[in-house]
N, C-alpha and C positions, 0 to 999 in steps of 0.2 A: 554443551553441544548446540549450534546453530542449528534454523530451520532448516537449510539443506543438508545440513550431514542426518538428521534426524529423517527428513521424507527418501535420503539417499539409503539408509539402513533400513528402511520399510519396503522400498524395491525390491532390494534384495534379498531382503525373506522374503517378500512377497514369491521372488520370481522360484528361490529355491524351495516355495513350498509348492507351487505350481508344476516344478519339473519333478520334484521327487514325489506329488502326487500322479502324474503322469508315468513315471519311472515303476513305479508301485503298480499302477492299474496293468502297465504293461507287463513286469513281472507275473504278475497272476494270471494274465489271458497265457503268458509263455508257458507257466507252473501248468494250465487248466489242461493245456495241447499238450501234454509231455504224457501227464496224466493220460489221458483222452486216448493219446494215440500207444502208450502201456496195454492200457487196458482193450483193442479193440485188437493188438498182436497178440496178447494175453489168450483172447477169445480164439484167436485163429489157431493159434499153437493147440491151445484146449480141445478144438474139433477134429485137426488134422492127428493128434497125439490121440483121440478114441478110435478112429478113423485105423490107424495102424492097429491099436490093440484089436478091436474088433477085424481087421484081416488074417492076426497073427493066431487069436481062436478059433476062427473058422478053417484055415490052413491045417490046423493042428488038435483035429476034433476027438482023435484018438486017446491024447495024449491029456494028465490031468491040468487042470489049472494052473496052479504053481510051477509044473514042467513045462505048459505053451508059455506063460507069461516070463519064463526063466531063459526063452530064443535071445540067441545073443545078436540075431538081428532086429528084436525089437529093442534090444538095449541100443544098437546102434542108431536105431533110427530116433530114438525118443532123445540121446545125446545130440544129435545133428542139429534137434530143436531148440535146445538153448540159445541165449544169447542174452545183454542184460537188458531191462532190468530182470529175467528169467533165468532165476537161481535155481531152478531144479523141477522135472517134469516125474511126479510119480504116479504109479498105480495100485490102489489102496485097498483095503478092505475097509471099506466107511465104517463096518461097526465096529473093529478094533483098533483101524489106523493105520493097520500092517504093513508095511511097502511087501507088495510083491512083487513089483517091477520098478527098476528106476534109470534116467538118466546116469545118473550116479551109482555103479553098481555096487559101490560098498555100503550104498544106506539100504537095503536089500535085507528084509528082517526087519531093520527098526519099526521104531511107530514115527509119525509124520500128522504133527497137526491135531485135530487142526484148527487151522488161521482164521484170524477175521478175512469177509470178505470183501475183493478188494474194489469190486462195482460197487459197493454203498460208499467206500472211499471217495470213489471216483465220483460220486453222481450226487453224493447226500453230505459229506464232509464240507465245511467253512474251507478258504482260502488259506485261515491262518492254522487248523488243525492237518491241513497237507504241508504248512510250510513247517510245523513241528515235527512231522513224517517226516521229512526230506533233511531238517538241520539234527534229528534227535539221535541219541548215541547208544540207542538200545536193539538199533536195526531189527524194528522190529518187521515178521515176513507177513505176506496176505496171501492170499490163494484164489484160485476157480474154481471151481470144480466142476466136473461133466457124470455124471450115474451112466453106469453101464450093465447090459443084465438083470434089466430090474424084474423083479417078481411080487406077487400079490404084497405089501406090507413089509416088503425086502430089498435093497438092494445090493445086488452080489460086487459088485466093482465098482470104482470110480478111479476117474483119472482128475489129479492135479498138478494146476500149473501153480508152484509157487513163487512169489513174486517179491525182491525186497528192494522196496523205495527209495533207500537211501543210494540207490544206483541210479536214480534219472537224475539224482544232485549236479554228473561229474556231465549231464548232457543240459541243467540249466544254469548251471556255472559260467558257461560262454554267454552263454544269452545273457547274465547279468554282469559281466566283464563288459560287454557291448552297451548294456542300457547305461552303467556305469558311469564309461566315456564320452557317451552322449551327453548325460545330464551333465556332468564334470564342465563340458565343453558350452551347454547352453548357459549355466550359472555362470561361466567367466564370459559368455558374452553378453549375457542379460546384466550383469556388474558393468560393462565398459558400455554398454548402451546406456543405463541408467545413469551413468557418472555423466555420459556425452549427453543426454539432454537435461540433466540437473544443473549442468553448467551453462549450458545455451536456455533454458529458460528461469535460473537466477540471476543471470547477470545484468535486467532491468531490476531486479530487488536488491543485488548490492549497490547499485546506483540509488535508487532509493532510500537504502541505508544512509549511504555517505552524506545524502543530502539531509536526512537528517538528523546526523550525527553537527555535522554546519548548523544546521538549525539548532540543537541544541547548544551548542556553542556560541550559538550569535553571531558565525562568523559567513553564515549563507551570502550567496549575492544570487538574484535568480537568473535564471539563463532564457535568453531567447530561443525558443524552438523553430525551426525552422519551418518558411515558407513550406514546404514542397514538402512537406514529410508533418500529413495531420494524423493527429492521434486519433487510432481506430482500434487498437486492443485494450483489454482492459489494463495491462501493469501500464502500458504511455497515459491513460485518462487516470490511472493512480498517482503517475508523476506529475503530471499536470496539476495533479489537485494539489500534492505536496509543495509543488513552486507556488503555489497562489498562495498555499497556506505559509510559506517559509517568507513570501513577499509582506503579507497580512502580520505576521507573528513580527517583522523587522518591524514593519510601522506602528506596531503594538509596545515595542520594545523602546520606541522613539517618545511616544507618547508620553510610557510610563515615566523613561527618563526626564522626558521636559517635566512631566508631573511633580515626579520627585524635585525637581530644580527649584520650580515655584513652590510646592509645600518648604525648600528651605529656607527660600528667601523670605517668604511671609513669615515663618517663623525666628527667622535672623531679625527683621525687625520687630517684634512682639516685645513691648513693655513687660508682657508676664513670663515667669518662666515655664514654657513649656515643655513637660517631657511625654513622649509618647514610648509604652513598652509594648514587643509582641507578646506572645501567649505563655512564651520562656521563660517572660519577665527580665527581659533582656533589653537595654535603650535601641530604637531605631531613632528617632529624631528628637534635636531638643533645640530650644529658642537660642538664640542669642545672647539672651540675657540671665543665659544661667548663673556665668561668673559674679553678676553683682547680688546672687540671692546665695547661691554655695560658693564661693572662691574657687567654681576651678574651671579650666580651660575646657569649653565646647567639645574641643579635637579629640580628649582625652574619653569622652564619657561613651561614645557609642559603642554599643555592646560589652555596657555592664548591666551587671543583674541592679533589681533595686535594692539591695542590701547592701549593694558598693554603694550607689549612687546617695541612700536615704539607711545610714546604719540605724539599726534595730534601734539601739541604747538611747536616742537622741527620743523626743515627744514624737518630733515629725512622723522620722521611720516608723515607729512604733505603729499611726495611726494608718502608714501607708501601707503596712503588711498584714494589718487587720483589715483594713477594706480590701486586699487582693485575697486573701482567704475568703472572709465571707459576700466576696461582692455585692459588697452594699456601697451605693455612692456615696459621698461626703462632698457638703455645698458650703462652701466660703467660713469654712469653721478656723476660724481666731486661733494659733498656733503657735510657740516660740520655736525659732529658726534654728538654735542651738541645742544642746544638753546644756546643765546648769555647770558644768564645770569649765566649759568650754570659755576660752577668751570672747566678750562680743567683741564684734565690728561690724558696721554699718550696720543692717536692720537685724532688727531683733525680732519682732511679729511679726507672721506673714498671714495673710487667708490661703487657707489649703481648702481643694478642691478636688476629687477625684470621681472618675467616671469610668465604666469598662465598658468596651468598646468591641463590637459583633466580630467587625470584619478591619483589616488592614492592610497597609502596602508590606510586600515581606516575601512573599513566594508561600515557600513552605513553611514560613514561619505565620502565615494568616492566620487568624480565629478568633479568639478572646483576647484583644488586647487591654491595653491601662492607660488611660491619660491622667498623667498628674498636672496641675497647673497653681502656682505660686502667685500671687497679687501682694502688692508694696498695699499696705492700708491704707496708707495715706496718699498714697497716688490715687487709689480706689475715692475713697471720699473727695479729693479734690476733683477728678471726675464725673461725681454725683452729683458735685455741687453745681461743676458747671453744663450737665444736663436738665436741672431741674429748673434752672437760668433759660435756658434756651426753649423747653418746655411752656414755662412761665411765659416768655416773650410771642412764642407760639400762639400760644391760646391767648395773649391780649391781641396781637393781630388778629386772631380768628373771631372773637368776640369783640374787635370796635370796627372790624370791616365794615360796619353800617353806621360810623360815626359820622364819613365823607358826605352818605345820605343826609343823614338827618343835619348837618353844618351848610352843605350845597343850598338844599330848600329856603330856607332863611335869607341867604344872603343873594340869592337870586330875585326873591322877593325884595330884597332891602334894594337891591341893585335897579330894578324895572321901575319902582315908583320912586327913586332919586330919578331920575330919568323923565318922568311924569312930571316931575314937580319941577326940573328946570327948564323943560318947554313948555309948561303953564308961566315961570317966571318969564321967560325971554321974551313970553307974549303981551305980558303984560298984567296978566292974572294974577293975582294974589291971593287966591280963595286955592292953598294948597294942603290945608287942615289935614282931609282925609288921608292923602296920602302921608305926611309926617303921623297920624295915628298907627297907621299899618306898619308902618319903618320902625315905630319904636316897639311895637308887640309882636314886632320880628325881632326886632335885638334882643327882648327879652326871653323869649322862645331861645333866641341862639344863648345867651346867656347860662339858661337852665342846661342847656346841652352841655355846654362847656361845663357847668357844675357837677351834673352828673359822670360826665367821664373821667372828668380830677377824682369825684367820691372812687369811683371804679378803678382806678390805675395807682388809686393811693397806697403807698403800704399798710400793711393792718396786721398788728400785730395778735399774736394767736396765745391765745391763753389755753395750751395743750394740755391736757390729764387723760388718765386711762380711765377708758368710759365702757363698761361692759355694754357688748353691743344688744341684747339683748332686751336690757335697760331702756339704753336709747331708741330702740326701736318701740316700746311699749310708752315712751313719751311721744311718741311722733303719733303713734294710733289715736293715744286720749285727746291731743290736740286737734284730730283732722275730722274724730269721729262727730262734733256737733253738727258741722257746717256738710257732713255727707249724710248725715240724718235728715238734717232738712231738705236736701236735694234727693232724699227718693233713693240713696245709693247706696248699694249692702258691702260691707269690711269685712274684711277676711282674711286672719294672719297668720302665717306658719314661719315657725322660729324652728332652726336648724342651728343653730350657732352657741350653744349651749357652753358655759367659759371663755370664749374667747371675747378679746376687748380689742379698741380701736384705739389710738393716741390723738385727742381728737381736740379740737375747742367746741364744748360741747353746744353751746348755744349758736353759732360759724354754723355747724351741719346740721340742727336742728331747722335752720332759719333755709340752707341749700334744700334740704330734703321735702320741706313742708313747697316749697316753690315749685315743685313737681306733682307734689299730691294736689297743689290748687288748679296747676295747667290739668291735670287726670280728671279732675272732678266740673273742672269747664267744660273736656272734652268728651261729656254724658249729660248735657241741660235735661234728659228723659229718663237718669235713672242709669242703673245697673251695675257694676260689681267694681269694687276697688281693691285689689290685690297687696298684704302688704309681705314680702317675703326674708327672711334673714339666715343666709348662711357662709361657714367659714370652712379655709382648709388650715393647713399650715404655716401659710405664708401670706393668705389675704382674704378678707371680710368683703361679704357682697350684701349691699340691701336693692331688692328688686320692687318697684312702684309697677303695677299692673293695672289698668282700665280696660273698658269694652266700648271705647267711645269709638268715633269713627276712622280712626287712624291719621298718620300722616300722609298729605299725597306726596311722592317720590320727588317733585323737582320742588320743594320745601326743605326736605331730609336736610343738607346741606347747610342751611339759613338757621335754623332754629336757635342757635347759640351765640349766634352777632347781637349786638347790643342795639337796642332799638326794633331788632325786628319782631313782627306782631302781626297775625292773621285777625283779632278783633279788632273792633274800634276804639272798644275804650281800655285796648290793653296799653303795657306802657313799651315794652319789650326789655326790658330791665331783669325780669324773676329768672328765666332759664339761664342769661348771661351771667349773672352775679354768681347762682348754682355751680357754673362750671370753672368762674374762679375760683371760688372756697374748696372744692374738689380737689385744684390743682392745686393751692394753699397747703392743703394735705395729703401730697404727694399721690392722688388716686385719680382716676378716671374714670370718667360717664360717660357710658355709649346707650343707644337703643335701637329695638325692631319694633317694626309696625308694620301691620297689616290692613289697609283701605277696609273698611265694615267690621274690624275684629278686633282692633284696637291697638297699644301700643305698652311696650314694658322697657320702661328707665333702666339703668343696673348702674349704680355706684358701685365700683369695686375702692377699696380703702388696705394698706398695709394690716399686718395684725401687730397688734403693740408688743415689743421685747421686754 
């Protein structure tokens, strides 16, 4: 049931409880007056009926009791009285009940009564104990009473009017045949009034609807509202809002799609094979290059589970449906491609990788998804290699960008006093001694240059072993600690690396590391603390060099690693350069922070050895 047939059935009970409480109220004021006006002819007959008997005894004073009240003109007249609801007019002896006179002259002798009275009826009775009086099938009578003749502690007569209820039924019958018709008539109008503005004010909400039933489909296009007709009730400022948002949702909808486009084509060219599952575990995207790692067609694979894509029985599957149960990730773990029974072709070990993943493209299918991703090993390493090449080439441009320096100075000298000396010759001078001294202790200055960055750009082979880093950090303390004893400087070492090893040439990084701890201990001539720090995770070893000397100034920061360059005099600028090759040598990196007055902390980070 829609919201209009739902608020259109509230109406109408609503209305039909509205009119039949009204129907109701008015029943009872009718019931209360029938009542009301019973009871006040009740009262009159009552007076005018003592009224006669008291004529009919005084008339007939001779005569006994039961003889005057036996005048068959007071029978007639107390007869004339009737009428309903006035079932019967007698006069009684109250302390027997005896009719000694009646309307009715054959009840004449009986006993009579008696009744409830019918003024407590009237005046103390609920609405609904008169409507049980009036529908109830035991007719039961009520009565008035009037005393007549009364004497000390006695009353000798009384006259009753008795009264039976279920007689003003057939005079509030009409009245409820009438109220009836009314409500009848106002519920089929209050239905056709309700249906006529449920219609005229739903029919901006099934526009509404349809619009966004369009929306839901994607198939909206918004409309232009017109000029001349601005939105000033609430359901147009609702539509309003729905076209903007139905406008917003299509441009959303564009977005996603182009979205989706480029996630396929990045992944249509991806070397690895990519697959991305939703939360189903169900494929939405995969690389390109699925068919050269499983043999099968792209087209085929979305929206399978991974038990299709990666069967259980093979190693793969296996590893991949224990990482989707316990999501735990798995990093470049060495795999074969197949089950052992399976035919190979082409590759055989792949690195498997898997990661779950918060959120994704999908709709309803968003939440926890999977990425699984596939690597050729040997594409992998031929990659490494040629990152480590480029890294390599990196860092000897970053470390002889001060070669041009120190080659320029020389030969601009060599250059000025050649110059010198052939306008002393063309003068005639011959006395050019000095200048050929200065020309050749500039050659030979360039000379050592040129030497030194042959030693530096040389290859050097590396005599690698597994060197618990520990170890080698407790050779580098006992080495540095003489020369910081006699400078005044306090060592201080915290080892956190406890088992793990480096792959290292051990004398290479002993020679890098002490080259940092000597710049640290230059950069304190007064003294104060030398840091030496060692710790590992899983994947990589860090030894941190800490001082309190004065720090690095900021437009320095940048320089410190170029070959040649040197903030002393008699430095050579060679120790930090050489440092950040043998680093790179061993596939790791040095970075550092400094703080002007608070000092400066090295960090070699190093692989940890497999």
């Amino acid at each position: 049931m829609n919201l209009q047939a739902k608020l259109t059935l509230w109406y109408v009970v609503l209305a039909v409880v509205i009119v039949g409480a009204i129907s109701g109220v008015d029943l009872a004021n009718n019931m209360q007056q029938q009542f009301e006006s019973t009871l006040s002819r009740a009262e009159t007959l009552k007076l005018v009926a003592a009224k006669f008997v008291s004529k009919t005894l005084n008339s007939q004073r001779t005569r006994t009791l039961p003889e005057a009240l036996s005048d068959p003109v007071l029978q007639n007249d107390l007869l004339d009285l009737l009428g309903k609801p006035i079932l019967e007019i007698a006069v009684v002896d109250p302390n027997t009940s005896e009719v000694l006179a009646d309307s009715l002259p054959e009840h004449r002798g009986d006993k009579s009564g008696p009744f409830p009275d019918f003024g407590d009826l009237v005046n103390h009775a609920s609405w609904y104990e008169k409507w049980k009086v009036l529908r109830g099938n035991d007719r039961q009578q009520y009565q008035l009473e009037e005393a007549l003749g009364t004497r000390p502690n006695r009353t000798l007569l009384a006259v009753r009017v008795i009264i039976l209820p279920a007689l003003i039924s057939r005079d509030i019958s009409s009245t409820m045949t009438q109220n009836a018709q009314v409500a009848v008539l106002s519920v089929i109008g209050a239905i056709a009034i309700t249906f006529l503005v449920s219609a005229v004010a739903f029919r901006p909400l099934g526009h509404l609807r349809h619009q966004l039933d369009l929306i839901a489909r994607g198939e909206y296009e918004p409309e232009q509202p017109a000029a001349d007709k601005p939105a000033t009730d609430e359901l147009s400022v609702i539509a309003s809002k729905v076209s903007m948002l139905g406008q917003r949702l299509r441009g959303a909808q564009y977005e996603v799609s182009d979205l989706r486009g480029n996630i396929d084509r990045l992944l249509q060219d991806l070397e690895d094979a990519v697959f991305i599952f939703n939360r189903e575990r169900r494929l939405v995207f995969a690389s390109g290059s699925v068919e050269k790692f499983l043999g099968k067609q792209r087209a085929d694979l979305p929206d399978q589970s991974v038990s299709d894509v990666f069967p259980p029985a093979a190693t793969l599957g296996l590893l991949i449906a224990q990482a989707a149960q316990t999501g735990r990730p798995i990093r470049n773990r060495r795999v074969p491609l197949r089950s052992p029974g399976e035919t190979a072709s082409g590759l055989s070990m792949v690195l498997l990788s898997v990661d779950l993943l918060e959120t994704l493209p999908g709709g309803a299918n968003a939440g926890s998804g999977m990425l699984v991703r596939l690597r050729d090993p040997e594409a992998q390493r031929k990659l490494g290699r040629e990152l480590q090449t480029a890294d390599r080439l990196a860092a000897i441009s970053r470390v002889s960008s001060g070669v041009a320096h120190e080659v320029k100075n020389p030969l601009n000298a060599i250059l000025l006093h050649v110059e010198v000396a052939k306008s002393k010759l063309a003068h005639g001078d011959t006395e050019i001694q000095p200048q050929m001294e200065i020309i050749s202790r500039e050659i030979l200055r360039l000379d050592r240059v040129v030497k030194t960055f042959l030693d530096f750009t040389r290859p050097v082979e590396l005599k690698l072993a597994n060197v618990p880093l520990q170890e080698l950090m407790g050779e580098i303390v006992e080495l540095a600690r003489p020369q910081a004893d006699a400078a005044g400087i306090r060592v201080n070492v915290e080892q956190q690396a406890e088992g793990a090893e480096v792959r290292v040439d051990r004398d290479l990084l002993k020679q890098a590391v002490l080259n940092v701890v000597v710049n640290a201990m230059q950069a304190m001539p007064e003294g104060g603390d030398l840091r030496f720090e060692a710790v590992a995770d899983e994947d990589t070893a860090e030894i941190r060099i800490s001082d309190t000397g004065g720090g690095i100034p900021p437009e320095l920061r940048d320089k410190i690693f170029r070959l040649y360059f040197t903030t002393r005099p008699e430095g050579s600028g060679i120790g930090l350069a050489m440092t950040f090759r043998i680093v790179q040598l061993h596939d790791g990196t040095i970075d550092f922070t400094s703080d002007l007055g608070k000092g400066t902390t090295f960090m070699i980070r190093l692989p940890i050895a497999v």
